[in-house]
N, C-alpha and C positions, 0 to 999 in steps of 0.2 A: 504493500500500500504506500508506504514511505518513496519506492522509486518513483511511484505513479504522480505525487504529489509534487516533487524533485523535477519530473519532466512537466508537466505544467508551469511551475516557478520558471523555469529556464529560456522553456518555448513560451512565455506569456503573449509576448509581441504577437508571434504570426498564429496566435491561435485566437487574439484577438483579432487580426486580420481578416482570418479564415470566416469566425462566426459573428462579428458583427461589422470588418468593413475598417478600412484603412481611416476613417474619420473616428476610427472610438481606440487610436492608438494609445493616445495618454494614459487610457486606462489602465494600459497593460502593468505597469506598477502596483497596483489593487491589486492584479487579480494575482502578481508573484507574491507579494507580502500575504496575499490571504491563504495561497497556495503552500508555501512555508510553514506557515503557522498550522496549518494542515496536520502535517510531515510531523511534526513535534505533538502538537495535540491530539488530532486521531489517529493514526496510524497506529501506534504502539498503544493506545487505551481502546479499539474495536471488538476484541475479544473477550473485553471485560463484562459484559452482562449476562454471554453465553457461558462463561468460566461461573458465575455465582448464582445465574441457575442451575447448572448440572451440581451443583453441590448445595442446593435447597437453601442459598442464601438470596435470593434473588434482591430481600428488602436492601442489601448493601449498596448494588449498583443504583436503587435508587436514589439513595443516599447523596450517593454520590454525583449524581443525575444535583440532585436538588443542594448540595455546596457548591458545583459548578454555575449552576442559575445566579447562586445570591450571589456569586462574584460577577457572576461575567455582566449582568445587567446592569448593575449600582456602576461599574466600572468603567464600561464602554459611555454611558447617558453623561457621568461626572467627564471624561476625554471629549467626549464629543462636544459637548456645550464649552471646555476651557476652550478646544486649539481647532474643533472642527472636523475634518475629514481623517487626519494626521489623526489626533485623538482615539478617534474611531478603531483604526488599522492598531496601534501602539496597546488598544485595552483587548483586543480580538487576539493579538498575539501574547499579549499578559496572563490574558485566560486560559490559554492553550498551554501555556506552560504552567500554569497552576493546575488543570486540570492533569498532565501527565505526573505532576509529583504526587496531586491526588490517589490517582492510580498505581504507583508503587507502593504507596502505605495501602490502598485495600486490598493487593494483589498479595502484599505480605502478610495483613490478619487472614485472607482465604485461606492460603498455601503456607504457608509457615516460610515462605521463599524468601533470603532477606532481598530488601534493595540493593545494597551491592550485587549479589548476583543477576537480578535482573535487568541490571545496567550493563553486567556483563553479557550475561543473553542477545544485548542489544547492539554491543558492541560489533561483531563480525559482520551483518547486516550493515551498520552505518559503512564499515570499512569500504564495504562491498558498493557504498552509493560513492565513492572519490571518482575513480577509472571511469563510472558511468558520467560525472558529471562532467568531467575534462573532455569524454568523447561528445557530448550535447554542444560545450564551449566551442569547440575545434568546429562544430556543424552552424552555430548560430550564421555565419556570414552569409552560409548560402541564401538566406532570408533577405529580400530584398521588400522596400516599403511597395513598391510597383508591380509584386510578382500579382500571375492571374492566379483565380483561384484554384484550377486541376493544378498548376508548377506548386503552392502552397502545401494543399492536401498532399499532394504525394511524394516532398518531399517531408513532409509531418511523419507519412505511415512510415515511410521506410526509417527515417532517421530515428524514430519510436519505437521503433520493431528490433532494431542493431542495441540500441542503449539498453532495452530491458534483456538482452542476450546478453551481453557485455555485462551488466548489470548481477543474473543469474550466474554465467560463468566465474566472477570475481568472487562469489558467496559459495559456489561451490568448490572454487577452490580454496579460497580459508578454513571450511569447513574439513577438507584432505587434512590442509596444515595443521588444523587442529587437533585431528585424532578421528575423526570421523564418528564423532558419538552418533547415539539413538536419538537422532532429533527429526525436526521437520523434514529437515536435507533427504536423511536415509526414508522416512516414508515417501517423499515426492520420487525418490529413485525405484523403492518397490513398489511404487503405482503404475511408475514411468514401463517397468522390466515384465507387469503382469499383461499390462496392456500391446506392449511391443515386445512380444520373446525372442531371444536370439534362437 
């Protein structure tokens, strides 16, 4: 989810282009800062309501649903009225990272997991979004303010389709250097090996 968010932030420009039109350029700043804050706030807390259901805590993630609200609303209304639009974007991203710190303290009463570890959990995955962003950087030029929209789109799928490759490769191989525990990695490969037998 996090690369997803990461290619959004990057490609803001021509994905602005693409879906609303070279006149709603400026926007594209919004929609990377919002995109960001994405990346940190949900990405890594999505799994948190299906995790405290299967373990018959569900009232937690509401919980937490509703510490999230009384920050993020008081927060953004006080940004927005001091500084404006700035305000806005600065309490959306404030939130999002109060809301993941959130989520390690309930992810810790769930599981007994401490947050250190779940930072480190987190760790090989972030690793894994460097490689991919440098290859999105190296790709940005081809974007031109002028392009039509098929040149736009279809340099979008392809340049989208390589990073989240490059992306997955990079994680899968941290994951070799690691040791190769029993994690996501190895089930995605024995889904991958039932589906395609050699």
């Amino acid at each position: 989810m996090a690369s997803l968010f990461l290619m959004i932030a990057m490609l803001a420009q021509p994905i602005i282009n693409l879906v609303l039109g070279s006149g709603w350029r400026e926007t594209a700043p919004i929609l990377a800062w919002l995109a960001f804050a994405g990346a940190v706030g949900y990405a890594p807390t999505v799994l948190l309501p299906a995790l405290a259901v299967s373990l018959n805590r569900a009232r937690v993630a509401f919980e937490k649903l509703a510490i999230e609200f009384c920050v993020k609303v008081p927060l953004n209304v006080i940004l927005t009225m001091a500084i404006g639009l700035k305000g806005l974007l600065i309490g959306h991203a404030i939130a999002a990272l109060t809301g993941f710190l959130i989520n390690l303290v309930v992810v810790a009463r769930l599981t007994q997991l401490g947050i250190l570890k779940q930072l480190a959990a987190l760790l090989r995955p972030t690793l894994a979004l460097i490689p991919m962003a440098v290859f999105l950087l190296t790709m940005l030029p081809l974007f031109e303010a002028n392009d039509s929209t098929p040149k736009t789109l279809f340099n979008l799928v392809w340049i989208c389709g390589l990073a989240l490759a490059i992306f997955a490769a990079a994680n899968l191989a941290l994951w070799k250097l690691a040791g190769a525990s029993d994690s996501c990695e190895a089930l995605f490969l024995r889904i991958l090996k039932s589906c395609h037998p050699l």
